[in-house]
N, CA, C and O atoms as a printed pandas DataFrame, in Angstrom:
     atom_number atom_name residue_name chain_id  residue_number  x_coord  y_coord  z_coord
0              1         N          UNK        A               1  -56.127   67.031  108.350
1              2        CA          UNK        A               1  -55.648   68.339  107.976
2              3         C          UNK        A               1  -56.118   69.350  109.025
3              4         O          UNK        A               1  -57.312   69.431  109.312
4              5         N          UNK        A               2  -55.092   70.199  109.659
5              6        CA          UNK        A               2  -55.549   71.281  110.384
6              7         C          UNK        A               2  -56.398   72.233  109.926
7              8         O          UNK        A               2  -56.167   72.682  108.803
8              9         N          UNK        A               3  -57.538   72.741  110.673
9             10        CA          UNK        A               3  -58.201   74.059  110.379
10            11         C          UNK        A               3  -57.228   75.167  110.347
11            12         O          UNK        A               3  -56.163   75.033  110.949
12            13         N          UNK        A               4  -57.476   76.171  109.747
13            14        CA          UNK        A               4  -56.185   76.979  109.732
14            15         C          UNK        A               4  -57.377   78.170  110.828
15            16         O          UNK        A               4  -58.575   77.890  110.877
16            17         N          UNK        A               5  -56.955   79.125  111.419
17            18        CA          UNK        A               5  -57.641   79.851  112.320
18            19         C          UNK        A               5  -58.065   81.176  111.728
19            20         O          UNK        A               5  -57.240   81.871  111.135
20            21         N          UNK        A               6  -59.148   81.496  111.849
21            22        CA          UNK        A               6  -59.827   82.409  110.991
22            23         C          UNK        A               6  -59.843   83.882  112.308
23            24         O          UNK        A               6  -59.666   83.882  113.527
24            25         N          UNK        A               7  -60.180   85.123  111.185
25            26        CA          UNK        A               7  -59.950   86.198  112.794
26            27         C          UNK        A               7  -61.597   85.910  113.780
27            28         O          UNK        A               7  -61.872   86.343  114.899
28            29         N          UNK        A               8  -62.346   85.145  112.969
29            30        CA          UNK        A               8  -63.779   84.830  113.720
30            31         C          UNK        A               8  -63.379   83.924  115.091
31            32         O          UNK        A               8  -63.924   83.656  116.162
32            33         N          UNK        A               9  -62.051   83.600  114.391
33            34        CA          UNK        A               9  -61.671   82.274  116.425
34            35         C          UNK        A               9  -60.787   82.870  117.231
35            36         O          UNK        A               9  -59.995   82.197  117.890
36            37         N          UNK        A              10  -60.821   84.661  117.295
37            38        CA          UNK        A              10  -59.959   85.360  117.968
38            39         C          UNK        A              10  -61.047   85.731  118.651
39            40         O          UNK        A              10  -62.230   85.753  118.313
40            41         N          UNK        A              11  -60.279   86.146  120.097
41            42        CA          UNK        A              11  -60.861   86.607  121.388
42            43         C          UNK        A              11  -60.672   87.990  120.991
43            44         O          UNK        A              11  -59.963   88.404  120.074
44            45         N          UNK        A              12  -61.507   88.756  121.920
45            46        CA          UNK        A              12  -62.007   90.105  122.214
46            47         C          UNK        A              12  -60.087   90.803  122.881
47            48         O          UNK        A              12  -59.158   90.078  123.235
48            49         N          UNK        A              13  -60.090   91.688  122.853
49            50        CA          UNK        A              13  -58.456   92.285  123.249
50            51         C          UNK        A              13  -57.714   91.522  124.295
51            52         O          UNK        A              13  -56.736   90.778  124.232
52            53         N          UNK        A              14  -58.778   92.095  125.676
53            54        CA          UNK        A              14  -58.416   91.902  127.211
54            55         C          UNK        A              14  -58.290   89.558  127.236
55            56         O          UNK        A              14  -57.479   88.840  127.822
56            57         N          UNK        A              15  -59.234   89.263  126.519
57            58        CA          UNK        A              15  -59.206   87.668  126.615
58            59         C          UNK        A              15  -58.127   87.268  125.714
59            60         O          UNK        A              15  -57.631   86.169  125.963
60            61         N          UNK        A              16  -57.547   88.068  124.494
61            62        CA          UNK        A              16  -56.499   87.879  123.398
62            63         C          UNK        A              16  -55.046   87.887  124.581
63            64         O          UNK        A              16  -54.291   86.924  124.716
64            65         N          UNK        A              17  -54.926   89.160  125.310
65            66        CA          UNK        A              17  -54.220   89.431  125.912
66            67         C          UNK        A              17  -53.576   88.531  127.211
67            68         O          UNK        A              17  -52.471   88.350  127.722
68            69         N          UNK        A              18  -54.741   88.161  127.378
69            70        CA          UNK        A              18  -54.174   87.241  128.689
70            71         C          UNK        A              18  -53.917   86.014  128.266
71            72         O          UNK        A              18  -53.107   85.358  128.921
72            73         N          UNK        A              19  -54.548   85.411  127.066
73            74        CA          UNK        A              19  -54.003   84.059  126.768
74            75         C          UNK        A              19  -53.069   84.499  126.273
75            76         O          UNK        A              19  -52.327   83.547  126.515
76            77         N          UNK        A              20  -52.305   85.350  125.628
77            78        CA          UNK        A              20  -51.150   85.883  125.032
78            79         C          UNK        A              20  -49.821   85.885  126.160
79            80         O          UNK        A              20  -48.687   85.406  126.164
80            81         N          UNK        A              21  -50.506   86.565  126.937
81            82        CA          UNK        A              21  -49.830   86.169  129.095
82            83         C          UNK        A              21  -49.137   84.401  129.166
83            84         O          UNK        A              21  -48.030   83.925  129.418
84            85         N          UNK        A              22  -50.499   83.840  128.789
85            86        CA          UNK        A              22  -50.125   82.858  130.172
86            87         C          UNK        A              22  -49.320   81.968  128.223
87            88         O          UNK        A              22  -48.915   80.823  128.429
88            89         N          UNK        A              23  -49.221   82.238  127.336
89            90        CA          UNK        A              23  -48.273   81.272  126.165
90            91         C          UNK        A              23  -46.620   82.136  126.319
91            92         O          UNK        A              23  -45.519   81.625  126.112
92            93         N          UNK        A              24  -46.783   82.923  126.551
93            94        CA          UNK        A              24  -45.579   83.361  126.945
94            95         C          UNK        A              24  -44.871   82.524  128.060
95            96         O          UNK        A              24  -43.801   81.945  127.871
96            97         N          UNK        A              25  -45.573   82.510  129.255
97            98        CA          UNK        A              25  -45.129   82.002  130.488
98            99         C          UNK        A              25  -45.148   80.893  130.137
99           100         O          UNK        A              25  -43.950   80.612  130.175
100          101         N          UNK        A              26  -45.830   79.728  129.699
101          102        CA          UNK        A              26  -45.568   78.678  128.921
102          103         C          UNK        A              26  -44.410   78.156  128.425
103          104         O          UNK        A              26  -43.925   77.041  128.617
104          105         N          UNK        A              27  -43.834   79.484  127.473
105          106        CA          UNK        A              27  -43.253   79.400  126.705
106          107         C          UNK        A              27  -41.556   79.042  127.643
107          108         O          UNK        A              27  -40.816   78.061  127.724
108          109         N          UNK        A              28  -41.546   80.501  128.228
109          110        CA          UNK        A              28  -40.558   80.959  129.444
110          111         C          UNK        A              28  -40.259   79.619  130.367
111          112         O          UNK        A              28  -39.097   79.367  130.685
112          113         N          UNK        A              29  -41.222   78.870  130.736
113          114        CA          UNK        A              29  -41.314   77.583  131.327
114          115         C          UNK        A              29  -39.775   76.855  130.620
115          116         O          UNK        A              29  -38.645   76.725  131.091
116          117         N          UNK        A              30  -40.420   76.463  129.211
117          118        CA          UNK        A              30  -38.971   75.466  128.910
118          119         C          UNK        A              30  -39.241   73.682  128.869
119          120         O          UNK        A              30  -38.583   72.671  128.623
120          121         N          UNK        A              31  -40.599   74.036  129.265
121          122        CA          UNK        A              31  -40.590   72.350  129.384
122          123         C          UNK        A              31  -41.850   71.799  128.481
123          124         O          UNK        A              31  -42.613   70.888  128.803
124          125         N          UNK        A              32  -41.877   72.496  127.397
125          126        CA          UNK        A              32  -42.552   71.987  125.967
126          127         C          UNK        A              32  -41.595   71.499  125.556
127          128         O          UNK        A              32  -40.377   71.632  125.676
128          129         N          UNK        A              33  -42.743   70.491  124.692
129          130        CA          UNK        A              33  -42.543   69.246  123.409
130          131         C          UNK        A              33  -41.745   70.872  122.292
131          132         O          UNK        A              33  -41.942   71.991  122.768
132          133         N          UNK        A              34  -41.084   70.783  121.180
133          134        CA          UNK        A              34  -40.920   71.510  120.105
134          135         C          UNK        A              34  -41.918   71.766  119.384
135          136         O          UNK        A              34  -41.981   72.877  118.857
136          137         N          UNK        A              35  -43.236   70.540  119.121
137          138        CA          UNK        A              35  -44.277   70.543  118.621
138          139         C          UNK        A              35  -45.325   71.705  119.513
139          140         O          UNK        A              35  -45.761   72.672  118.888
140          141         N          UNK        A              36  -45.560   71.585  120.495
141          142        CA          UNK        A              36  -46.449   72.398  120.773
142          143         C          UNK        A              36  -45.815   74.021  121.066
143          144         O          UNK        A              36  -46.542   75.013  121.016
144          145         N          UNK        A              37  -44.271   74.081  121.389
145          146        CA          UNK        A              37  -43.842   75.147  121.387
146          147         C          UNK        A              37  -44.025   76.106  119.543
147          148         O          UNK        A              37  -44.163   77.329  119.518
148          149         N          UNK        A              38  -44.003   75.634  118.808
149          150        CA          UNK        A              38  -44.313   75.655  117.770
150          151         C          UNK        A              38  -45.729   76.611  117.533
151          152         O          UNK        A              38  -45.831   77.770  117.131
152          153         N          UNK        A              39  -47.059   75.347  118.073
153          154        CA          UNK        A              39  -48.330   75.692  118.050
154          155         C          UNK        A              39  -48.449   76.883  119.066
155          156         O          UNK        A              39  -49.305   77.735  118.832
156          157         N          UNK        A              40  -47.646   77.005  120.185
157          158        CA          UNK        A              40  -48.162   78.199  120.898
158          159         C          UNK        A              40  -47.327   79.733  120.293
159          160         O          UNK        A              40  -47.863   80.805  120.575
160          161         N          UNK        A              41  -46.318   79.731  119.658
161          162        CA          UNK        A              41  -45.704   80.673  118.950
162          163         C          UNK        A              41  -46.652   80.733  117.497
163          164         O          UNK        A              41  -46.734   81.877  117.051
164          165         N          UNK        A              42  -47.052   80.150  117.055
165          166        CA          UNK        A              42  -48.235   80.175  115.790
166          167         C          UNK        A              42  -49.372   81.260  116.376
167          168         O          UNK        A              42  -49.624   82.435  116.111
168          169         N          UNK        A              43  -49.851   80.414  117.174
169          170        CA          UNK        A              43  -51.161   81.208  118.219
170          171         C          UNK        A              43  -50.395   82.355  118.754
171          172         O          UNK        A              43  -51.058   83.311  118.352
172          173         N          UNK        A              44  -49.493   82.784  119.356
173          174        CA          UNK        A              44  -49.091   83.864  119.919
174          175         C          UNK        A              44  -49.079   84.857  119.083
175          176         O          UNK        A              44  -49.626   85.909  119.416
176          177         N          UNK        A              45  -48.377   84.717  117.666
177          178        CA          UNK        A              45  -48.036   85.192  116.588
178          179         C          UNK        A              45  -49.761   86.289  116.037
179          180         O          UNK        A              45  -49.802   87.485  115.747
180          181         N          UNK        A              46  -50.975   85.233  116.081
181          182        CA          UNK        A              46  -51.802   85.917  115.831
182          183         C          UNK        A              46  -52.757   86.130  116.877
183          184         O          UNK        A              46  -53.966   86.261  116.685
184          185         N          UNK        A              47  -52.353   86.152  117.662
185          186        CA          UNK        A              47  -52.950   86.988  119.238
186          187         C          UNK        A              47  -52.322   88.304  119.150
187          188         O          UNK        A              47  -53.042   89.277  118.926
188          189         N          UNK        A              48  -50.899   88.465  119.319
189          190        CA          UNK        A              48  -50.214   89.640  119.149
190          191         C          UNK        A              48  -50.718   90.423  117.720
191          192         O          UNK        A              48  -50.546   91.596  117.392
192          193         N          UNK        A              49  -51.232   89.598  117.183
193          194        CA          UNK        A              49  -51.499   91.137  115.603
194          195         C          UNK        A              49  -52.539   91.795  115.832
195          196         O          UNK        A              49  -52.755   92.987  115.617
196          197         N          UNK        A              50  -53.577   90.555  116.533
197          198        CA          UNK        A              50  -54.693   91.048  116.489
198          199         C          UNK        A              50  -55.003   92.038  117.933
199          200         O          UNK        A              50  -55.978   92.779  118.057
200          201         N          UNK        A              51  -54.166   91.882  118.720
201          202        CA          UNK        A              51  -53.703   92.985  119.908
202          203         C          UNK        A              51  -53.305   94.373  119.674
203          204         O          UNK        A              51  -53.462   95.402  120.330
204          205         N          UNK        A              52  -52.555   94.026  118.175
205          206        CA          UNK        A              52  -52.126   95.645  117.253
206          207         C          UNK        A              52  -53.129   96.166  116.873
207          208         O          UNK        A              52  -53.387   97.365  116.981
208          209         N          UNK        A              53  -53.816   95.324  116.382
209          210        CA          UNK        A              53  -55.049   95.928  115.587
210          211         C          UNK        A              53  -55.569   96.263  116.485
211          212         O          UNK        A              53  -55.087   97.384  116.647
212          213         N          UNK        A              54  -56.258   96.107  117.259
213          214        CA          UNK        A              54  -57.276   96.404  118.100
214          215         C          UNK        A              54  -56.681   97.785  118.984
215          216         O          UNK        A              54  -57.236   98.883  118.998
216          217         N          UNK        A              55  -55.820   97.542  119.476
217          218        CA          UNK        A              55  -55.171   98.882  119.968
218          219         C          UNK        A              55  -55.100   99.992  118.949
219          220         O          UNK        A              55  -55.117  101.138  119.398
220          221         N          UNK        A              56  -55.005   99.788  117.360
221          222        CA          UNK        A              56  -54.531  100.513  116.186
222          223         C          UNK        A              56  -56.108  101.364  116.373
223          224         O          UNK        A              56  -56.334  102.492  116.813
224          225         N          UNK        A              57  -56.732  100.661  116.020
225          226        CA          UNK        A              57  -58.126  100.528  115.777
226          227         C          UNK        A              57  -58.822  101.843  116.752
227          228         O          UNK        A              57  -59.580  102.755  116.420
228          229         N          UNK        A              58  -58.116  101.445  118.261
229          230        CA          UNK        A              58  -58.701  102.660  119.339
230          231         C          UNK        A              58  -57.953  103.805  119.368
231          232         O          UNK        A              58  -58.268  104.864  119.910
232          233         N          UNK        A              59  -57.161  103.606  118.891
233          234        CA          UNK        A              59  -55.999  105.141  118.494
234          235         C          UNK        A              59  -56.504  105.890  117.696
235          236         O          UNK        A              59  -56.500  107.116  117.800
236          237         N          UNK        A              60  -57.023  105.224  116.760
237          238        CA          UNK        A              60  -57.685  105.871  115.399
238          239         C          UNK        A              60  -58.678  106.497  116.431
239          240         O          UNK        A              60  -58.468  107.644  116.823
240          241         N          UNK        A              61  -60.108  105.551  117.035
241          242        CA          UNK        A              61  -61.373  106.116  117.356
242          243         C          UNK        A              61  -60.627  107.390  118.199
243          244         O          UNK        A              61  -60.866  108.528  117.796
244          245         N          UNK        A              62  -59.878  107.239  119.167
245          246        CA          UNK        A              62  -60.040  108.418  120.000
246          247         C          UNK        A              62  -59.203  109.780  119.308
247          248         O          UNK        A              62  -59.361  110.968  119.590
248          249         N          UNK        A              63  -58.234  109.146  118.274
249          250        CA          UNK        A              63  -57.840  110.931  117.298
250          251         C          UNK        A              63  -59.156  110.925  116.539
251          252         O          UNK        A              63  -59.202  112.073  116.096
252          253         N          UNK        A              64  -60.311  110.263  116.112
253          254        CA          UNK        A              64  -61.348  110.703  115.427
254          255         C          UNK        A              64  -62.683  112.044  117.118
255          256         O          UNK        A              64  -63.495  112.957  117.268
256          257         N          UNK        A              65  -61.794  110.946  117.832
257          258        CA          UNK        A              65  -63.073  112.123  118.765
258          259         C          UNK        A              65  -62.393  113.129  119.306
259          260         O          UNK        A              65  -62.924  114.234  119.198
260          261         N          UNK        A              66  -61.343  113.065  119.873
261          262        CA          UNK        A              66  -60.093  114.374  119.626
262          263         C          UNK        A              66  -60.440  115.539  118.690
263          264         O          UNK        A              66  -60.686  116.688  119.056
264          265         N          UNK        A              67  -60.425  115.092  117.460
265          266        CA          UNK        A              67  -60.642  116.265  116.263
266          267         C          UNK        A              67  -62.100  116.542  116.155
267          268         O          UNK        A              67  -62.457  117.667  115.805
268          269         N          UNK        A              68  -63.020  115.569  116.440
269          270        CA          UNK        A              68  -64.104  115.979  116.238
270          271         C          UNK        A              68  -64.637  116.978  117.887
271          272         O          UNK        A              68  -65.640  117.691  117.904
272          273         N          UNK        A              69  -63.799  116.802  118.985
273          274        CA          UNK        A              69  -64.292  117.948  120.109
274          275         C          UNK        A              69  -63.249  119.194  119.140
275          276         O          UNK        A              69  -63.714  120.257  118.729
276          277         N          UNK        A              70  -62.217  118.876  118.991
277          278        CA          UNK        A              70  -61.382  120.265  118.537
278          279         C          UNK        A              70  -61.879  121.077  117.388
279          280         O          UNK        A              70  -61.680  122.275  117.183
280          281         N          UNK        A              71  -62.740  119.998  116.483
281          282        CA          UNK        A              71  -63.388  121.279  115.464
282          283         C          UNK        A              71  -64.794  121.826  116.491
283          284         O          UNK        A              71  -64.827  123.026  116.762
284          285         N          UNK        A              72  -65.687  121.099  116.920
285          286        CA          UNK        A              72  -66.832  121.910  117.551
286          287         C          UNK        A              72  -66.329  123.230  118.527
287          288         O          UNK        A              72  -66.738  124.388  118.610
288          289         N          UNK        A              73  -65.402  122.586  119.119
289          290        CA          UNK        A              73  -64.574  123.838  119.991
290          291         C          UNK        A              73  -64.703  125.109  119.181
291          292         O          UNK        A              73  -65.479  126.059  119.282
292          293         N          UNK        A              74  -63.155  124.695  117.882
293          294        CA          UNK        A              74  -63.318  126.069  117.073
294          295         C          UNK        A              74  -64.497  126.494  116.549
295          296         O          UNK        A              74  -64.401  127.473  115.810
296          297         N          UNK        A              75  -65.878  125.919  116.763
297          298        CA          UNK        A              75  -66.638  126.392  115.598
298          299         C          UNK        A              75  -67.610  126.971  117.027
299          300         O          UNK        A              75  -68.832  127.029  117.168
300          301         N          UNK        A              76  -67.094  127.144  117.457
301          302        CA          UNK        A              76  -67.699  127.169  119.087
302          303         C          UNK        A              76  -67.382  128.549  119.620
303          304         O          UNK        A              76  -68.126  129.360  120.171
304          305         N          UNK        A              77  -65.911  128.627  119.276
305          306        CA          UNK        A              77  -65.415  129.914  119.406
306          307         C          UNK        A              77  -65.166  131.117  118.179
307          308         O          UNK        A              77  -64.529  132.170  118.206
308          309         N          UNK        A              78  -65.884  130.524  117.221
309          310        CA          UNK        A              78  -66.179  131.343  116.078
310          311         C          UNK        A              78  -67.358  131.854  115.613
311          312         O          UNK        A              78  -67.578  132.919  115.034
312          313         N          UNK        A              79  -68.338  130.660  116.046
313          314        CA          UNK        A              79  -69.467  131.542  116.366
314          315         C          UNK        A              79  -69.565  132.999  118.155
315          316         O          UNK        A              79  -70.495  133.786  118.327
316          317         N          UNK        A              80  -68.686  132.897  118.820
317          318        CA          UNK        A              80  -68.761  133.755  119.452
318          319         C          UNK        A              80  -68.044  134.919  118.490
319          320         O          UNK        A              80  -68.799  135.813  118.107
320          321         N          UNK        A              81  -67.309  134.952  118.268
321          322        CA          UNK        A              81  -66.694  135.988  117.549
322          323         C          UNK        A              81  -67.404  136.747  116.844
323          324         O          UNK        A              81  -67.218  137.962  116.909
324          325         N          UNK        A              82  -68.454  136.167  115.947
325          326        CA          UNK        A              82  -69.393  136.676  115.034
326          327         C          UNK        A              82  -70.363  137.633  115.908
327          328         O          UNK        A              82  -71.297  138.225  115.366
């Protein structure tokens, strides 16, 4: 019975990304079994989510530090006002 792949056996973005690269080109190749074309569209499938996420993930952090310079700003320029 196969292990099924947990997000603990996913690579870090940039290492997600490039094996994500070279199963594509793989793929593009043409000269897979159906069976392993299969297994590398499985694996691709959750390389690519976890590529969303992780990108999702830094969108969030940098509108969290965005708003957090834009409120000190205003509170920056409101204490001058006072």
């Amino acid at each position: 019975m196969a292990k099924k792949k947990t997000t603990a056996d996913l690579p870090d973005f940039e290492v997600a990304l490039k094996e994500l690269e070279s199963i594509v080109n793989r793929m593009e190749q043409g000269e897979q079994t159906l069976e392993d074309s299969l297994k590398d569209f499985e694996r691709g499938m959750a390389l690519s989510k976890q590529c969303q996420q992780s990108l999702k993930q830094a969108e969030l952090r940098v509108e969290k530090m965005l708003n957090d310079h834009s409120s000190q700003q205003h509170e920056s320029e409101h204490n001058e006002t006072d």
